[in-house]
C-alpha positions as CSV (number, residue, x, y, z in Angstrom):
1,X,-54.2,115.5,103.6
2,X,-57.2,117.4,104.2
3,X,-60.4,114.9,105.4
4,X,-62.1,115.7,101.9
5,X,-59.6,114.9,100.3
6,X,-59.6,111.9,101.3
7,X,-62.8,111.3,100.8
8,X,-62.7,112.2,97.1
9,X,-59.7,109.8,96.8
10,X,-61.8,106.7,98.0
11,X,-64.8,107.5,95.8
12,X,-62.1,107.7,92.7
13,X,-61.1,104.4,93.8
14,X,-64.4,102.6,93.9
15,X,-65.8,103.9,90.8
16,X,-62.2,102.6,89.4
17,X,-62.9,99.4,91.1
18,X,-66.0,99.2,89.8
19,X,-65.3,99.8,86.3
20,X,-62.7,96.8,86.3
21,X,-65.1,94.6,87.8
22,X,-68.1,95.5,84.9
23,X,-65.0,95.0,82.1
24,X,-64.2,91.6,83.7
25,X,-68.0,90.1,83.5
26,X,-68.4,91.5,80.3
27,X,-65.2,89.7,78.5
28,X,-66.2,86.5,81.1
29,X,-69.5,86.8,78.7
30,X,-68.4,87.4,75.7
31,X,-65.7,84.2,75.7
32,X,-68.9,82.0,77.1
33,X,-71.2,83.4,73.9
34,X,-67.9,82.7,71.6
35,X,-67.8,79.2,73.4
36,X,-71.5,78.3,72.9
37,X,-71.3,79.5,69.0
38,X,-68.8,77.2,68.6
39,X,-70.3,74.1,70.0
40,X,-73.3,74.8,68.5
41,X,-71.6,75.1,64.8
42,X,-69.5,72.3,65.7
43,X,-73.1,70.1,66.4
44,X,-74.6,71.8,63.5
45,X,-71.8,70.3,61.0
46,X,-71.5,67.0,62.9
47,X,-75.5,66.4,62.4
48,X,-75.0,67.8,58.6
49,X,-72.0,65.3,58.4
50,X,-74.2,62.5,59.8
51,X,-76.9,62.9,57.0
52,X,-75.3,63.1,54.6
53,X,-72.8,59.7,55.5
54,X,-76.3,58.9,55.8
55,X,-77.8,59.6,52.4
56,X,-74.2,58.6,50.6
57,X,-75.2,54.8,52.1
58,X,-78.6,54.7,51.5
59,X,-77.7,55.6,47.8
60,X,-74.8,53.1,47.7
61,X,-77.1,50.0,49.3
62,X,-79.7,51.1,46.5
63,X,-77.1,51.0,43.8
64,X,-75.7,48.0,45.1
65,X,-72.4,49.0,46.5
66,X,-70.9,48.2,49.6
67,X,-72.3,50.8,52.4
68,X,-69.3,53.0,53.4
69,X,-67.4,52.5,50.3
70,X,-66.2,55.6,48.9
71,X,-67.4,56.3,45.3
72,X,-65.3,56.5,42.3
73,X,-66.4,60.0,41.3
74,X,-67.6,62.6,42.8
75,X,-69.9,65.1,41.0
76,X,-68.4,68.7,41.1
77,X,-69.8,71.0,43.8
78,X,-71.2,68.7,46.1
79,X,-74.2,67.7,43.8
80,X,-75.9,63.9,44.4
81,X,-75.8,61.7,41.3
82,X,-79.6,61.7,40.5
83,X,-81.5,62.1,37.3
84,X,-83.6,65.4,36.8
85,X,-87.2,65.2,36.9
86,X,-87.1,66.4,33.5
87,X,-85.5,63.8,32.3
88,X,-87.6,61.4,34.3
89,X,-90.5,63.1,32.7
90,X,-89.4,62.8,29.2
91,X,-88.2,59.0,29.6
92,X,-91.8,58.4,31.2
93,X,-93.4,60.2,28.2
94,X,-91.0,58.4,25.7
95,X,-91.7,54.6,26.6
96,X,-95.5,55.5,26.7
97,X,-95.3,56.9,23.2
98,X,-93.2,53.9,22.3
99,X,-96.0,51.5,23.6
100,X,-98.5,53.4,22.2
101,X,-96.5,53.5,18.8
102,X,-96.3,49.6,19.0
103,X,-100.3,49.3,19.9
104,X,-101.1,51.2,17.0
105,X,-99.1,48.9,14.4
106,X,-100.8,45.5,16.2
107,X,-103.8,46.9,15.9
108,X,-103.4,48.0,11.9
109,X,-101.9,44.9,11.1
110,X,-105.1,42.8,12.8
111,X,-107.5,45.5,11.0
112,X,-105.7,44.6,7.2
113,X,-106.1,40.7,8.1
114,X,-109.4,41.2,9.1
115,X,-109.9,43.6,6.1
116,X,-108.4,41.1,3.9
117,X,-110.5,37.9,5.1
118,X,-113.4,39.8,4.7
119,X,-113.1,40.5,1.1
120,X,-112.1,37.1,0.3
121,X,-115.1,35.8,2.2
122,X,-117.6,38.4,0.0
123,X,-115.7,37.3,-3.1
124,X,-115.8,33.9,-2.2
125,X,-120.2,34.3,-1.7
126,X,-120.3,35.9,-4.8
127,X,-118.2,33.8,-7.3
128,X,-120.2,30.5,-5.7
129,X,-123.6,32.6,-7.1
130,X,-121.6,32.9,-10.3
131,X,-120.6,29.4,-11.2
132,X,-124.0,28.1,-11.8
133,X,-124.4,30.1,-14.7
134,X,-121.0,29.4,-15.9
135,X,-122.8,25.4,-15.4
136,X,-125.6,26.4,-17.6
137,X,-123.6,28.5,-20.1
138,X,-121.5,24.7,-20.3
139,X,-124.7,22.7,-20.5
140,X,-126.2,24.7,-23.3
141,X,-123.2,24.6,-25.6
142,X,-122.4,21.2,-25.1
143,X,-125.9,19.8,-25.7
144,X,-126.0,21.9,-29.2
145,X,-125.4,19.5,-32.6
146,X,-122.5,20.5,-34.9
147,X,-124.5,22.4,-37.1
148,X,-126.0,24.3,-34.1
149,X,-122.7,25.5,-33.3
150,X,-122.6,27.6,-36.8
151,X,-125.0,29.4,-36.3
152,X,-124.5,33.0,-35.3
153,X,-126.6,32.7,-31.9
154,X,-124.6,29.9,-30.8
155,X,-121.2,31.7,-31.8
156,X,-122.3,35.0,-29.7
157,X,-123.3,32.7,-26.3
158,X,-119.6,30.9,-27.5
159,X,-118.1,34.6,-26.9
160,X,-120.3,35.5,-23.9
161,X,-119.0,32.4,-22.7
162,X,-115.0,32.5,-23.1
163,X,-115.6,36.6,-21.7
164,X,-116.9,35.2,-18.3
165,X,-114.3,32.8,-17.8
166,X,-111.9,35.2,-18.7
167,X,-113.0,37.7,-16.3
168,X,-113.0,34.9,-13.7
169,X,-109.6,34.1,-14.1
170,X,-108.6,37.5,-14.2
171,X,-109.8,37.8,-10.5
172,X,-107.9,34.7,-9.4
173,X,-110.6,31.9,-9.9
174,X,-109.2,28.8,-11.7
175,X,-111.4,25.5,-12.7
176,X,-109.7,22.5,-10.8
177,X,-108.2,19.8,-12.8
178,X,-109.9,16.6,-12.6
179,X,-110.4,13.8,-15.0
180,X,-107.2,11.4,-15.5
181,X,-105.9,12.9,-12.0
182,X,-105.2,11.4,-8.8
183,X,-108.4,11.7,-6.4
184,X,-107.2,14.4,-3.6
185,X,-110.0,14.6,-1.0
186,X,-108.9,18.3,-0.9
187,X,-110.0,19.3,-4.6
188,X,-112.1,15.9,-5.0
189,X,-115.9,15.0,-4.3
190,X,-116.1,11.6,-5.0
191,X,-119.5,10.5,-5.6
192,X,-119.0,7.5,-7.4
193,X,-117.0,4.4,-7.8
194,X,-115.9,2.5,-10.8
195,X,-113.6,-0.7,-11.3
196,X,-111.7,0.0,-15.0
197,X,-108.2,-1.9,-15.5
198,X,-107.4,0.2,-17.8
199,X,-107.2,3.4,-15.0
200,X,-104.7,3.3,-12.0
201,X,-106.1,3.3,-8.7
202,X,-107.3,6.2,-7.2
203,X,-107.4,7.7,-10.4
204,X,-110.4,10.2,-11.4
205,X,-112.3,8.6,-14.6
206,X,-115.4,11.1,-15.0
207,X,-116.6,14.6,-13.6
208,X,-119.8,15.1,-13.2
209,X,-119.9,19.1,-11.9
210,X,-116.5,21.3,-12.0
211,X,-114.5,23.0,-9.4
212,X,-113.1,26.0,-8.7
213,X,-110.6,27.7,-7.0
214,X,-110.1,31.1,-5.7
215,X,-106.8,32.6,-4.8
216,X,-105.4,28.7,-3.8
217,X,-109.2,28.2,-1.7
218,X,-112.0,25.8,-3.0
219,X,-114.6,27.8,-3.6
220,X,-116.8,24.7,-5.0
221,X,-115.0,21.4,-4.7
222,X,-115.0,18.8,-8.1
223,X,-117.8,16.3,-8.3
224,X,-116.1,13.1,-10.2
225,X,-116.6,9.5,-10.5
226,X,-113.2,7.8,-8.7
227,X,-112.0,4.2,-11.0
228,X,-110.4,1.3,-8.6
């Protein structure tokens, strides 16, 4: 063998050498990249696994079960068991309407009450500016003689008379009963005493003004004369 061929035969050799060596680091990397993908996947779904172990206790100790306990049900693909926001939206919206709802009737209720007192206090003012000329109308026909009573002018007042109290009653106002009736402070005035064995006790023998009622309220109480 010629001294160049030699020559060529060791350079052939080397660069063969050389190649082997190159494809030997290169696999020696590629199993260490493999290697450090997988430990990195594998601490990726360990720390994943570890919250969510985490979450599934936290949710348990809020719902009151036993931490580690495995639920009963599972929601399908992985989803947690809590309410939309919608729906917490809506709820929240709901009870305030609800509230408000209930507010409103309170407050219509209290407004008819007060309404309703009210007009019975103005109707009370006004029937009490009434009566005295219901008195007067009284006074006049009972002071007039028999013959008095004929007469045309005293029949009209008579009328005029009879209309008022009708009207009166018509609204609710009612004279309270009072001579020959037990005294009741509630109805009653007494201003005088009498002693008379022929009346119980306690028993009303003379009224000296009348009373009235309005709706079951004394508007003006009975002043009477009480026997015994």
């Amino acid at each position: 063998m010629s001294k160049e061929d030699m020559v060529k035969e060791a350079v052939e050799e080397a660069k063969a050498r050389a190649a082997g060596a190159e494809e030997a680091e290169a696999g020696k990397d590629a199993a260490a990249e493999e290697q450090d993908a997988g430990t990195e996947k594998a601490g990726t779904e360990e720390a994943v696994s570890e919250e969510e172990t985490a979450e599934t206790e936290a949710e348990q100790e809020e719902s009151g079960e036993e931490p580690g306990e495995k639920p009963e049900k599972k929601k399908l693909f992985g989803k947690k068991n809590k309410k939309d926001k919608k729906d917490e939206k809506i709820d929240e919206l709901t009870d305030r309407l609800t509230r408000q709802m209930a507010e409103f009737d309170n407050f219509r209720k209290r407004t008819e009450k007060e309404k309703s007192q009210m007009y019975e206090i103005g109707a009370k003012d006004i029937i009490e500016k009434i009566l005295p000329v219901v008195d007067n109308f009284e006074r006049g026909l009972s002071s007039m003689s028999e013959e008095e009573k004929s007469t045309p002018f005293a029949e009209g007042m008579e009328k005029i008379y009879k209309q008022l109290m009708t009207t009166l009653e018509g609204i609710g106002v009612k004279p309270i009963e009072a001579v020959g009736q037990e005294f009741n402070p509630d109805f009653h005035n007494a201003v005088m005493h009498v002693e008379d064995e022929e009346l119980g006790e306690n028993i009303i023998a003379e009224e000296f003004q009348k009373g009235y009622t309005y709706r079951d309220s004394v508007v003006r109480h009975s002043m009477v004369k009480v026997a015994n």
